[in-house]
C-alpha positions as CSV (number, residue, x, y, z in Angstrom):
1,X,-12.2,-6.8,8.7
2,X,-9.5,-9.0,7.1
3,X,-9.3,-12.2,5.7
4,X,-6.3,-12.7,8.2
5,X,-7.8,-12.1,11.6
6,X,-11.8,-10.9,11.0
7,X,-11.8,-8.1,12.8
8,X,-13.6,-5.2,11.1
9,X,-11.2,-1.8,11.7
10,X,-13.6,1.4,13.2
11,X,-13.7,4.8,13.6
12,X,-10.6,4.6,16.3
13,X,-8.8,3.7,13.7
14,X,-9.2,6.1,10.5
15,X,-10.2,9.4,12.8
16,X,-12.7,10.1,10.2
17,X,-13.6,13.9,9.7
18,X,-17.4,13.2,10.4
19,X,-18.6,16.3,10.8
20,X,-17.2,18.0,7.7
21,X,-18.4,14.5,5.9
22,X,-21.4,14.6,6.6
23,X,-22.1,18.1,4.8
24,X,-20.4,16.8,1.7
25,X,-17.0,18.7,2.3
26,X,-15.4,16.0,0.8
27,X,-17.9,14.7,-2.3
28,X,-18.0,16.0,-5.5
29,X,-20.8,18.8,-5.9
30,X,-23.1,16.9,-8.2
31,X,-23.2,14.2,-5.3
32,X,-24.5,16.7,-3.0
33,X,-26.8,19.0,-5.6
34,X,-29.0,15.3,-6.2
35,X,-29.1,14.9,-2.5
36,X,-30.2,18.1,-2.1
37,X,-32.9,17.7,-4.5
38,X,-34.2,14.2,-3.8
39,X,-34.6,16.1,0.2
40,X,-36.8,19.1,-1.8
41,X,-39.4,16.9,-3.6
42,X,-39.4,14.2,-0.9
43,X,-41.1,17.5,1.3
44,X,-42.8,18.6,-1.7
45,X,-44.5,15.2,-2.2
46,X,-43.2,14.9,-6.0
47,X,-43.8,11.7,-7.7
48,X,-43.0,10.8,-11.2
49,X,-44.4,13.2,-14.1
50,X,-42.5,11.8,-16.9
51,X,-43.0,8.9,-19.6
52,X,-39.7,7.4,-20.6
53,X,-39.6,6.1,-16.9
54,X,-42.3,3.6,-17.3
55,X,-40.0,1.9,-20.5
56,X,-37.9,0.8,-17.5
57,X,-40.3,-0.8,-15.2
58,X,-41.9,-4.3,-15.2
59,X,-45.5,-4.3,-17.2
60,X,-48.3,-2.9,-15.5
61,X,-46.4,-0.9,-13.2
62,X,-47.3,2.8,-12.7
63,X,-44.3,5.4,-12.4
64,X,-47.0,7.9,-11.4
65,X,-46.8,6.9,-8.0
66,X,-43.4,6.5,-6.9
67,X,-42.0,9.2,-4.7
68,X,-38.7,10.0,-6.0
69,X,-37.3,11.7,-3.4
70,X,-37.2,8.8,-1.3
71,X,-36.1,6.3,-4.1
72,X,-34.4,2.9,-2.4
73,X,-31.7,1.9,-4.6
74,X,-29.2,-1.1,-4.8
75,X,-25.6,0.3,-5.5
76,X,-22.5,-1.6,-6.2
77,X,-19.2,-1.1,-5.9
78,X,-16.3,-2.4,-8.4
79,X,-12.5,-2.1,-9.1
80,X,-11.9,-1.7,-13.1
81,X,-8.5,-2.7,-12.8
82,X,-7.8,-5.7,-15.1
83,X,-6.5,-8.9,-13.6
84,X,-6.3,-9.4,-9.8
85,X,-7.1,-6.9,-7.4
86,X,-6.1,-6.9,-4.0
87,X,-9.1,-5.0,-2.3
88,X,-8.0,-3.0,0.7
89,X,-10.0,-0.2,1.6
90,X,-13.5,-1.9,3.1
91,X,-13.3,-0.9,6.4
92,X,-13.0,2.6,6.3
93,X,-15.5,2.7,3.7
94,X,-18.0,0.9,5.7
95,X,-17.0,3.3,8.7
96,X,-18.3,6.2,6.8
97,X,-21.5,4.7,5.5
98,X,-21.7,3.8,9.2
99,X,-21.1,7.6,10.5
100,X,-22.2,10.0,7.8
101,X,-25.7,8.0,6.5
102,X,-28.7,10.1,7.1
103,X,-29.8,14.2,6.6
104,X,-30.0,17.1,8.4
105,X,-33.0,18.6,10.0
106,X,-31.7,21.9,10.8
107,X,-28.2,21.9,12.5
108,X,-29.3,18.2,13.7
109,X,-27.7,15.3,11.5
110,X,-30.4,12.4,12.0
111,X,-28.4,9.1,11.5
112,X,-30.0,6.5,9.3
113,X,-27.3,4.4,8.8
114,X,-29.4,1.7,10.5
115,X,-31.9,1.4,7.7
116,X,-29.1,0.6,5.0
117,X,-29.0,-3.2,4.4
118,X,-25.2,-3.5,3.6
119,X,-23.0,-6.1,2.1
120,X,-19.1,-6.4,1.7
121,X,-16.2,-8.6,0.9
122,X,-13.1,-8.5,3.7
123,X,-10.1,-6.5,3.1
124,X,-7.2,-8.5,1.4
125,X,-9.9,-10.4,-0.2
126,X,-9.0,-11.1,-4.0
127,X,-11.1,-10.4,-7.4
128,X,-10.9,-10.3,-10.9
129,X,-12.0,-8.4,-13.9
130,X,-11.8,-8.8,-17.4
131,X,-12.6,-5.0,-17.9
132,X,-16.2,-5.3,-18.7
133,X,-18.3,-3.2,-16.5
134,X,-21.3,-5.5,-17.1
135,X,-18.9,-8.8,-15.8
136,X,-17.6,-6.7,-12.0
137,X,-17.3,-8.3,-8.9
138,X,-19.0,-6.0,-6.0
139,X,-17.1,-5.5,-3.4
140,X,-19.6,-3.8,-1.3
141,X,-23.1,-3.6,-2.1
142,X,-25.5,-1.2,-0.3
143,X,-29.6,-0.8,-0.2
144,X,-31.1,1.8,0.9
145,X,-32.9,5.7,0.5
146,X,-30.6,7.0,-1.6
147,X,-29.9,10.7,-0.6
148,X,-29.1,9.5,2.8
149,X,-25.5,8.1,1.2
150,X,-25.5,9.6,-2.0
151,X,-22.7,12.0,-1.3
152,X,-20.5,9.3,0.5
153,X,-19.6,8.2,-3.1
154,X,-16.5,10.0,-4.0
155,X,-15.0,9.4,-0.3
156,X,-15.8,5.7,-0.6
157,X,-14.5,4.8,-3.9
158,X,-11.3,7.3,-3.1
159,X,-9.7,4.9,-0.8
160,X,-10.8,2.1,-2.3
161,X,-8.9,3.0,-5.0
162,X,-6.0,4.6,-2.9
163,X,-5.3,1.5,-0.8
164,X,-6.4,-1.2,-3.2
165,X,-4.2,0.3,-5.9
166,X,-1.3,0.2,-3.5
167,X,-1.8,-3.4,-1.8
168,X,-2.4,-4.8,-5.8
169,X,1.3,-2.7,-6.6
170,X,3.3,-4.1,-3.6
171,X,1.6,-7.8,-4.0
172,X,2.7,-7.5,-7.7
173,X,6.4,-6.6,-6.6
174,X,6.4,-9.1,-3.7
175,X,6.4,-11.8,-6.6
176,X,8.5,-10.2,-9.1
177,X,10.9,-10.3,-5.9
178,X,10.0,-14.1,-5.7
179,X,9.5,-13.7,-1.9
180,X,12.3,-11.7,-0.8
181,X,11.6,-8.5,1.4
182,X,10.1,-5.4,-0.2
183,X,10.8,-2.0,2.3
184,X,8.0,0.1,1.9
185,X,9.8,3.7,0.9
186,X,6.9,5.8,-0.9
187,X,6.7,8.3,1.9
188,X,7.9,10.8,0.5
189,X,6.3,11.1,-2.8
190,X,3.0,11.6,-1.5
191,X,0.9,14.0,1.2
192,X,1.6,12.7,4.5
193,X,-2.2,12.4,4.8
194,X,-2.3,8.8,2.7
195,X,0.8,7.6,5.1
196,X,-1.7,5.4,7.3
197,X,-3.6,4.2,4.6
198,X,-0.7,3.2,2.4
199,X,1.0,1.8,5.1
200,X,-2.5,-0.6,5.9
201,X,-2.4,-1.3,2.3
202,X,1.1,-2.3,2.0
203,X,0.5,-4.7,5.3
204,X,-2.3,-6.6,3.8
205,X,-0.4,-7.4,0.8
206,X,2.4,-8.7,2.7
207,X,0.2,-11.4,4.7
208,X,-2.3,-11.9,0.7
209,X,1.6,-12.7,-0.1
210,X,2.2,-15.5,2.3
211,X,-1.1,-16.6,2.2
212,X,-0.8,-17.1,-1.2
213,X,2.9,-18.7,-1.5
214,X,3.3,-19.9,1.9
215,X,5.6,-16.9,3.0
216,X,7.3,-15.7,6.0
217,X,8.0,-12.0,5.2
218,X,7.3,-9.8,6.9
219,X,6.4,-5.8,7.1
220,X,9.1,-3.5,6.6
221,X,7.8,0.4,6.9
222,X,9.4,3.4,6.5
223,X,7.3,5.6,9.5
224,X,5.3,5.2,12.2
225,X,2.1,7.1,10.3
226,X,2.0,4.0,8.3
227,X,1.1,1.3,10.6
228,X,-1.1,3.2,12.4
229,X,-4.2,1.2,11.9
230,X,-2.4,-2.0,12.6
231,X,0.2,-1.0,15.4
232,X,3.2,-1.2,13.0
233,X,6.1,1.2,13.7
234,X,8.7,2.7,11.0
235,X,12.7,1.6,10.6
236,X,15.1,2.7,8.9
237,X,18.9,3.4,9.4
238,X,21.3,5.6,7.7
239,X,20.2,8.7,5.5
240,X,22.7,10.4,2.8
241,X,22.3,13.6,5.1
242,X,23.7,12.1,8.0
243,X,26.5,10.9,6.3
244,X,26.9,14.2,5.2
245,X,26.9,15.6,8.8
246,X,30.2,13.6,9.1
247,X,31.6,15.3,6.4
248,X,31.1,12.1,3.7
249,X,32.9,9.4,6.5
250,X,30.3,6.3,6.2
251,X,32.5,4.4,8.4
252,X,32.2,7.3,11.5
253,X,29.0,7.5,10.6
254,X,28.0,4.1,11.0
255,X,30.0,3.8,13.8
256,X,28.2,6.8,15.9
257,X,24.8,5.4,14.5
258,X,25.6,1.7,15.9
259,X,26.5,3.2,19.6
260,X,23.8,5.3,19.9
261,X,20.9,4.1,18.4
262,X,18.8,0.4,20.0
263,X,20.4,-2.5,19.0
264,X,17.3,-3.7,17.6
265,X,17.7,-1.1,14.9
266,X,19.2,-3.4,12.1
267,X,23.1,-1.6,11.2
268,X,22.5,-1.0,7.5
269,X,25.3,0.9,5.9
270,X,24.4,3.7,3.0
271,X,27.4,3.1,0.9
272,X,26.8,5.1,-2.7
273,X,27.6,8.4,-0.7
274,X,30.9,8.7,-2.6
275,X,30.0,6.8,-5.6
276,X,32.2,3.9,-5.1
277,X,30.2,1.3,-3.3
278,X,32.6,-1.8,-3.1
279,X,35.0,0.5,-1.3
280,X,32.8,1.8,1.5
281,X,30.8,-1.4,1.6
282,X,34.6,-3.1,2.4
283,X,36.0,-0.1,4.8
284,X,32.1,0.0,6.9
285,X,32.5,-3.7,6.9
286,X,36.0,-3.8,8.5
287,X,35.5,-0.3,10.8
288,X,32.2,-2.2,12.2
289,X,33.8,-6.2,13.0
290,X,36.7,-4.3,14.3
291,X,34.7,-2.9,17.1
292,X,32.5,-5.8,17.1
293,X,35.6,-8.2,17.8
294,X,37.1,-5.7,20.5
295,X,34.0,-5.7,22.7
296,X,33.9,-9.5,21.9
297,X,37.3,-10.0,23.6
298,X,36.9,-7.8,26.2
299,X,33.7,-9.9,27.2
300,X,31.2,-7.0,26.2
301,X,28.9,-9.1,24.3
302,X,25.9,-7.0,25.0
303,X,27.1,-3.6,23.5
304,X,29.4,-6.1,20.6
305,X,26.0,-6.8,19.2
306,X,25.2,-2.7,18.3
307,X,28.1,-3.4,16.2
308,X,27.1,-6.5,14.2
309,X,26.5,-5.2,10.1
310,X,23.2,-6.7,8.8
311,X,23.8,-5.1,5.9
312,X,24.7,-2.1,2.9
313,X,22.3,-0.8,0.6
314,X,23.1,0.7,-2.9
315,X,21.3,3.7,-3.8
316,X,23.5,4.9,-6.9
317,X,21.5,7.8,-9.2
318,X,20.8,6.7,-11.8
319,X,23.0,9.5,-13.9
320,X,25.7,7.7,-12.5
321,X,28.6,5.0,-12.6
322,X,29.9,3.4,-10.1
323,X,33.8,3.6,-10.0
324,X,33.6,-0.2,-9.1
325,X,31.7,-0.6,-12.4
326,X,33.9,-0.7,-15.6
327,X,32.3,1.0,-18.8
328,X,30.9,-1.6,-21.5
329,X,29.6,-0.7,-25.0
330,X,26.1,0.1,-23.8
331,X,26.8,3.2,-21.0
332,X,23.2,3.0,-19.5
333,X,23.9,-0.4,-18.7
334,X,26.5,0.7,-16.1
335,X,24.5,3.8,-14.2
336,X,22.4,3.4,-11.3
337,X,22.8,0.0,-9.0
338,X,23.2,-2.6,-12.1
339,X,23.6,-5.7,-11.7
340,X,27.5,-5.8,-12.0
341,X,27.4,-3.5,-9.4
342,X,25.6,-5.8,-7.1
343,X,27.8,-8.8,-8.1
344,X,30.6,-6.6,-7.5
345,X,29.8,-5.4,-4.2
346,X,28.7,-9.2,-2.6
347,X,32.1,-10.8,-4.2
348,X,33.9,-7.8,-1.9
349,X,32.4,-8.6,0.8
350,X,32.9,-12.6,0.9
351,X,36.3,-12.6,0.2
352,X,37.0,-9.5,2.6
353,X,37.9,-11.2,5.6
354,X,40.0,-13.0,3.5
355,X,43.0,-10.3,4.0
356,X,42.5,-8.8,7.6
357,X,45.3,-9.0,10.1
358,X,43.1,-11.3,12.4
359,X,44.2,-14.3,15.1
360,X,43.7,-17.7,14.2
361,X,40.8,-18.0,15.8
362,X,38.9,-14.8,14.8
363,X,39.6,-16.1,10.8
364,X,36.3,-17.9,10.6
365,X,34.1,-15.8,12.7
366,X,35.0,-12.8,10.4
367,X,34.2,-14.7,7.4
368,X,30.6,-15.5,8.7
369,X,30.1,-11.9,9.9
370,X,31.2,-10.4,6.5
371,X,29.2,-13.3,4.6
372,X,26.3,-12.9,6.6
373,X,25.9,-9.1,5.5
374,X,23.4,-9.0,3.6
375,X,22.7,-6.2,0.2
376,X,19.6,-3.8,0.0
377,X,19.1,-2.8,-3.5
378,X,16.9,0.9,-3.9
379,X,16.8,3.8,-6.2
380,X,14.0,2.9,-9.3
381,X,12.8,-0.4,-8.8
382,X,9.7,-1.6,-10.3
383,X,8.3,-4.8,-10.7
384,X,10.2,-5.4,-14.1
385,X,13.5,-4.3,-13.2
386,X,13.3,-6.8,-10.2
387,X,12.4,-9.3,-12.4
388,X,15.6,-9.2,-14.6
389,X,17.6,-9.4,-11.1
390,X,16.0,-12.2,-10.2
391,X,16.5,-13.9,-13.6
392,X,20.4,-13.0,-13.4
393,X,20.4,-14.2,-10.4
394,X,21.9,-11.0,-8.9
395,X,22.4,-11.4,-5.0
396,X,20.3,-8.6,-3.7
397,X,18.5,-9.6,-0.7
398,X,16.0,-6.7,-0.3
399,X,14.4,-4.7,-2.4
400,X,13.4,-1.3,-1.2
401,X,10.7,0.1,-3.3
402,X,9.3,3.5,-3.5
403,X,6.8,5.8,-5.9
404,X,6.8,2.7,-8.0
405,X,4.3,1.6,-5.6
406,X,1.9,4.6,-6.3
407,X,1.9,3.9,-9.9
408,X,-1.5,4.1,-11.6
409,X,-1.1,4.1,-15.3
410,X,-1.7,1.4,-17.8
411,X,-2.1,-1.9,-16.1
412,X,-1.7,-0.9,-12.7
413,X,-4.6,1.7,-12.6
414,X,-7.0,0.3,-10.4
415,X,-9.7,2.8,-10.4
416,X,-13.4,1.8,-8.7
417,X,-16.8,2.6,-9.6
418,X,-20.3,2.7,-8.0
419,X,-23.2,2.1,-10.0
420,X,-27.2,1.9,-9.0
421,X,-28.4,-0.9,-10.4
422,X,-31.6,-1.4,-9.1
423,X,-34.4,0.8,-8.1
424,X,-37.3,-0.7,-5.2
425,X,-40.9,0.2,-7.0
426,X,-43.9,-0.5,-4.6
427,X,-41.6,-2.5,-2.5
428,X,-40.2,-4.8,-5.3
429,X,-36.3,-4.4,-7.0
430,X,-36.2,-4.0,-10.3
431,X,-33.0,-3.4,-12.3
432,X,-32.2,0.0,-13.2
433,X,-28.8,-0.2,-14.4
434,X,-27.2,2.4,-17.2
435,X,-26.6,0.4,-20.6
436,X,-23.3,-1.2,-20.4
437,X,-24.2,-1.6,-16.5
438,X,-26.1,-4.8,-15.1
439,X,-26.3,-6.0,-11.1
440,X,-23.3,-8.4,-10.3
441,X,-22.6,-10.9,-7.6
442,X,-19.7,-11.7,-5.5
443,X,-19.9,-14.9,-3.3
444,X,-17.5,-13.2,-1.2
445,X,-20.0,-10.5,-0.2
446,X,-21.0,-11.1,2.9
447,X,-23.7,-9.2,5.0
448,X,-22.3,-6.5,7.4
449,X,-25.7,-4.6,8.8
């Protein structure tokens, strides 16, 4: 469930592997060694032999008793990441604390999902943390007999992680853009297994983004895998390769792309293909209005709009200099799409009308159509790099943004952790937290089953 529209996401959704899961293929083996033994001593009827134990427990209560493997416990679970956290990652959670809860007796996996009493906040809910493991905010809190879900804990704090670190990335370069669109282009540094979840993640920070500023934007994937748990589809337009395949002509290539492909495809020109951006940008522009304005006058409006340029996008290496970019004292300044490149490419643009052969009263409309296209910016942008172009005011419209958004070092590692905190002892909770460790509240918990 969301805060947007409170509907919890299920099993149709995230296609969990249940079986496999359920046998702890996918938790860490000292997860499913204590499950395992918890399930031995619960048949043997082992209770408590030790001492130390009783240090722990209320006065006048006796350890001796206590079956340990059938111990209730109270876990939590928390994001360590300093700052805001944009949680994302609930739902799927839940769902496999909903599917994989229980034991086997035999080949036959007894579900007791039913007995856990479970809380959890909504994804694209917001919480802090100053870093102290004893000051967390829980984002889902579970009771219940612990070797029934004991090895669910690696699965469930892995995408909590995964898709909370991602949502808490693209919300953080959402605002370093200051509310201009963000394409989502980290596909291709990752497994394509994480492509639905990233994609989820990356949605939710877009709508915690408006919510929070009163935005419009909205999503802008890269492939279909990504907004499969919320019916988004991938765009896209031009790849270098494909310019390539017309042997380095971005004007034929934009051309055949703009009469072939669905008009609601938006025309966005690659233009670093031969390292001069102004001139391709300039020559795509012209190529493109030239067709536009001849199905125009021939009364072809339909088939004039394939031809209508929304816009170029600089991609420049970064080992690179533009040849529209004149060398100052400090050469790294001028690689890679600069600012001065940017500038240079949008002044091009406005004024290019300015000098086509056109009747009077095309002169106008070509202005607008050039004017109107607008610059997509890509190739190493993270949040601080996008602040300096917005401080420079440099006129790039959208930001596409790729492995940047995977990043987990420093401040942006936004790693979770589940902790028992409290034990049930002849059928009352007491706190049984490691030192450093205490139970935590979270008024946005709310009870799920």
């Amino acid at each position: 469930m969301t805060i947007f529209d409170h509907q919890r996401l299920t099993n149709a959704a995230f296609k969990l592997d249940i079986e496999r899961m359920r046998k702890g293929w996918y938790s860490d083996k000292y997860f499913t060694n204590i499950a395992t033994m918890l399930t031995v001593l619960a048949a043997q009827g082992y209770t408590y032999r030790g001492c130390a134990g009783a240090n722990r427990l209320p006065p006048g209560m006796d350890p001796s008793t206590i079956n340990v493997g059938d111990i209730e416990v109270e876990m939590q679970w928390f994001t360590r990441r300093n700052g805001k956290t944009i949680v994302v990652g609930v739902d799927k959670a839940l769902t496999m604390l909903r599917h994989c809860t229980g034991y086997f007796e035999g080949d036959i996996f007894v579900d007791t999902s039913d007995r856990l009493e479970v809380w959890a906040v909504h994804d694209g809910v917001v919480v802090e943390s100053d870093g102290n493991p004893a000051n967390v905010a829980p984002v889902i809190r579970v009771r219940g007999r612990y070797r029934d879900f004991a090895i669910l804990e690696t699965s469930t704090l892995g995408i909590l992680t995964r898709a909370s670190r991602v949502a808490t990335n693209v919300y953080e370069t959402l605002v370093a853009a200051r509310g201009k669109p963000v394409l989502f282009f980290p596909a291709r540094f990752d497994v394509h297994e994480v492509q639905a979840a990233d994609g989820y993640a990356y949605n939710i920070a877009v709508q915690r983004f408006n919510l929070d500023y009163a935005g419009t934007l909205g999503p802008f994937i890269s492939t279909d895998a990504q907004g499969d748990w919320w019916g988004g589809a991938g765009g896209g337009t031009v790849a270098h390769a494909a310019i390539a395949s017309f042997l380095g002509d971005t004007c034929e290539a934009m051309l055949a792309f703009s009469e072939v492909l669905p008009v609601s495809i938006p025309r966005i020109a690659l233009v670093d293909f031969n390292n001069d951006c102004v001139s391709d940008s300039l020559a795509v522009c012209q190529s493109m209005f030239a067709r536009y304005r001849e199905l125009v006058d021939a009364g072809r409006l339909e088939e004039a709009d394939r031809f209508r340029l929304y816009g170029v996008r600089l991609d420049t290496g970064s080992n690179l200099r533009d040849v529209s970019v004149l060398p100052l004292g400090d050469a790294a300044l001028d690689l890679g799409v600069n600012p001065r490149l940017v500038f240079a490419v949008r002044q091009a643009l406005d004024q290019a009308a300015d000098n086509w052969d056109l009747p009077a009263g095309w002169r106008e409309r070509a202005q607008a159509y050039c004017r109107g296209v607008k610059i997509v910016v890509s190739g190493g942008f993270i949040p601080d790099k996008i602040r300096r172009f917005e401080k420079l005011g440099v006129p790039a419209d959208i930001y596409a943004v790729g492995s940047a958004l995977f990043d987990n070092h420093a401040a942006s590692v936004t790693d979770y952790t589940a902790d028992v905190v409290r034990v049930k002892v002849h059928g009352e909770w007491v706190d049984m937290a490691k030192t450093g460790r205490r139970p935590c509240d979270n008024p946005d918990l709310e009870r799920v089953w």
